[in-house]
C-alpha positions in Angstrom: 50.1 33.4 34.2 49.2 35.8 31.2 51.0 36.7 28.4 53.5 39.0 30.8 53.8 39.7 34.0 55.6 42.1 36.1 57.1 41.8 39.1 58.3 44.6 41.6 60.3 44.5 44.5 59.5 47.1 46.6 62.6 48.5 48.6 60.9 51.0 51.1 57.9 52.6 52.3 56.9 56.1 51.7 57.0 58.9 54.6 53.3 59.3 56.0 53.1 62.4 54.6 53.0 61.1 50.5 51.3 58.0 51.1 47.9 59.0 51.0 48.7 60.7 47.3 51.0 57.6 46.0 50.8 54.8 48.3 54.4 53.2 47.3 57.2 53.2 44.6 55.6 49.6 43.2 51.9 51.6 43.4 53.6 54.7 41.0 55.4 52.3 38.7 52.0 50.1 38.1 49.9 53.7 37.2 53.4 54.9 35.4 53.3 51.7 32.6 49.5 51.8 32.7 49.2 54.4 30.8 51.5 53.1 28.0 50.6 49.1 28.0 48.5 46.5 29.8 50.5 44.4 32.1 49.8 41.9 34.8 51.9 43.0 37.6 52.8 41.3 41.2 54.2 43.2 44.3 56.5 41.7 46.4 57.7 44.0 50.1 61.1 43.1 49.9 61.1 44.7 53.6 58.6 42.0 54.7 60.9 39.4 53.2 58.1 38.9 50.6 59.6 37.1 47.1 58.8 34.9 44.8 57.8 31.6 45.4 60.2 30.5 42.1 61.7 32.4 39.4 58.6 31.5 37.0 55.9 33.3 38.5 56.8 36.7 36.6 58.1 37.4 33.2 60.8 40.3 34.5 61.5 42.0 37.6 62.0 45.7 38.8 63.8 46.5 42.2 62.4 50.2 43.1 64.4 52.8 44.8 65.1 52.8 48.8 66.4 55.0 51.2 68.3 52.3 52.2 72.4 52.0 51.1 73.4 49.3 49.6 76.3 49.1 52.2 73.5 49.6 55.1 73.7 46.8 58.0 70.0 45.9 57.3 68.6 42.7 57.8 67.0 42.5 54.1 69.8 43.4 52.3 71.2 39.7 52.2 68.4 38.1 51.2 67.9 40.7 48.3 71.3 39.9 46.7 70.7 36.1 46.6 67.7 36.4 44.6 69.6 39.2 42.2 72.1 36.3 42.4 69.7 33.7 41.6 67.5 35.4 38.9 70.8 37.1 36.7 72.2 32.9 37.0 68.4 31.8 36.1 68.6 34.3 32.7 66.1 36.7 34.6 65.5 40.0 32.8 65.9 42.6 35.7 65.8 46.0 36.0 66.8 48.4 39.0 66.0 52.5 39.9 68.3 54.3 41.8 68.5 52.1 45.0 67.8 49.3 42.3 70.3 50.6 39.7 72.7 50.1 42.8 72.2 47.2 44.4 71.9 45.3 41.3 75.7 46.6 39.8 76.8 46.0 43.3 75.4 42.7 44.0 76.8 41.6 40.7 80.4 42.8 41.1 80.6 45.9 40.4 80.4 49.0 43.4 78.0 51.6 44.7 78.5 53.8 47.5 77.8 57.3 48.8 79.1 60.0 46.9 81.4 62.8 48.0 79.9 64.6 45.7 76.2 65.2 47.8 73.0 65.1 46.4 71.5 64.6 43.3 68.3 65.8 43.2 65.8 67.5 40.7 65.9 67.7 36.9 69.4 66.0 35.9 70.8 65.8 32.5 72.8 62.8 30.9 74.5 62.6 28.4 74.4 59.5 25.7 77.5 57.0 26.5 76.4 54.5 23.4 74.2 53.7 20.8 71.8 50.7 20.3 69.3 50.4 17.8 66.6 48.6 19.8 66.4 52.0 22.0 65.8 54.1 18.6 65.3 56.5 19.5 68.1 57.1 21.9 68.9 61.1 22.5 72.3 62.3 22.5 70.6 63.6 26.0 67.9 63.1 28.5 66.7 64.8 31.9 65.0 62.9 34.9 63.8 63.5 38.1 66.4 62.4 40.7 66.9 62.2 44.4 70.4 60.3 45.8 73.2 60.4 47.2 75.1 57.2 46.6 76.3 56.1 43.2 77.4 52.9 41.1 80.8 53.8 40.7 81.9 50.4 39.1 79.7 48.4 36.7 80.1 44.9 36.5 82.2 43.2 34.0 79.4 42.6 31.7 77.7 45.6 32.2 78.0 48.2 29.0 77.4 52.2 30.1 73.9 53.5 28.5 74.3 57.3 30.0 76.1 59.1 32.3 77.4 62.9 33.4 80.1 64.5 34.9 78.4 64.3 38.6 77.0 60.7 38.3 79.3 58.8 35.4 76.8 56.0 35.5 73.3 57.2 35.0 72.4 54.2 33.3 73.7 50.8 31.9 72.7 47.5 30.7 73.5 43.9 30.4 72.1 42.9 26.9 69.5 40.9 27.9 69.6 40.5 31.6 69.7 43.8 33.2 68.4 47.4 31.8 68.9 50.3 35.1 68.8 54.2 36.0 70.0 56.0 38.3 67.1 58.3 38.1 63.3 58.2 38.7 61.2 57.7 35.7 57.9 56.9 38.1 58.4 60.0 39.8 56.3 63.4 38.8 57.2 66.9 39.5 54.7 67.2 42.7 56.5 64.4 44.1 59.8 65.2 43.4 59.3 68.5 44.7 57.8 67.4 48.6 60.9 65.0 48.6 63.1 67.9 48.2 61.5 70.1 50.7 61.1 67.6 53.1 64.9 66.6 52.7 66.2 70.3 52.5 67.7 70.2 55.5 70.2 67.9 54.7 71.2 70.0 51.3 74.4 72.0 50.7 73.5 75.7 50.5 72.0 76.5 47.8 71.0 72.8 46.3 67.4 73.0 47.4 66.7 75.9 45.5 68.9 75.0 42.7 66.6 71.3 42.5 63.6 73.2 42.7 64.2 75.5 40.1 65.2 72.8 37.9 61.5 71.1 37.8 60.9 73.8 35.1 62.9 71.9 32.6 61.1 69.4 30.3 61.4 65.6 32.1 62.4 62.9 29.5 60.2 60.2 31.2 58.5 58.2 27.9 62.2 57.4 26.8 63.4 55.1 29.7 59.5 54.0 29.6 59.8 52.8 26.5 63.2 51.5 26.9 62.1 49.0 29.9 58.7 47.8 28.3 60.8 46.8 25.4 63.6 45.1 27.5 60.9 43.7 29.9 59.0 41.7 27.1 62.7 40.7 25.4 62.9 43.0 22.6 66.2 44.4 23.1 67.6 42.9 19.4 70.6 45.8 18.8 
């Protein structure tokens, strides 16, 4: 093994329609910390029941977003908790997006589940819950690209809240060295984000399709959380 190595879980496969531009969430994540650092990275299809062989084999591990719920009667589901089980007891630095952020809080006590408040999707803003000085610099604010509809509505015990907002409390939230999440999609761009949307505008309230669109003028906060997970990934989270 190198110096670091990656490893993502790969929680779904992309409609036919964007896989010939981005193949797969683990395919945008690998291009999305290329372009700030070298890194060795393995891809496990979490669908496929593809994991690792032992806990060794990669340095930290991302579990991507999923149209799944974590509440869903599918048949990967189980197997996907056990190994959050086993890395988190096996001191495993993990980190989860959206279906990720989710089924990591929810796997380790606390609770996700669909929202009544609909859809998240577009540019969202959070707002700063607390400070640590390994994330310097850490905005009082920061927008990202979203798409969801369920929410972590109860962290774990040891979970501390990183940011949140009045329509999704828990945007983000870490377990000092174990677990660093969000709710929203740094690997996503705004092409993406917007043939998600239109693809999924039929299930919308009135009005929120236009509304998300609109909002992919604002300025996306992406090389924060970035920079945020390299630095928890290669265990430099020292607050």
């Amino acid at each position: 093994m190198t110096m670091f190595t990656l490893g993502i879980l790969n929680c779904d496969e992309l409609s036919e329609a964007l896989k010939p531009d981005y193949e797969s969430y683990a395919r945008m994540f690998e291009e999305l910390f290329g372009r700030y650092t070298q890194l060795e990275v393995k891809r496990y299809e979490v669908l496929e029941g593809h994991y690792p062989q032992c806990m060794s084999e990669c340095s930290a591990y991302l579990i991507t977003g999923s149209k799944t719920g974590v509440y869903d009667d599918e048949h990967w589901l189980g197997p996907l908790a056990d190994f959050i089980r086993a890395a988190y007891a096996d001191s495993q630095r993990l980190m989860g997006i959206c279906f990720g952020h989710q089924m990591i809080a929810h796997t380790l006590g606390g609770e996700a589940r669909k929202s009544n408040k609909g859809w998240g999707v577009g540019a969202l803003t959070h707002t700063r819950q607390s400070e640590h000085a390994w994330m310097t610099p850490m905005p009082e604010r920061i927008t990202l690209l979203y798409s969801h509809q369920d929410q972590v509505v109860a962290l774990p015990k040891e979970a501390e809240l990183l940011y949140g907002s009045e329509f999704c409390p828990v945007g983000a939230y870490w377990v000092p060295g174990r677990v660093l999440s969000f709710q929203g999609h740094p690997e996503f761009n705004r092409d993406y984000c917007r043939r998600l949307m239109e693809a999924r505008k039929d299930r919308y309230a009135p009005g929120q399709f236009e509304s998300g669109m609109n909002s992919l003028c604002l300025d996306i906060d992406t090389h924060y959380p970035v920079r945020w997970l390299l630095k928890f990934m290669k265990g430099e989270d020292i607050s």
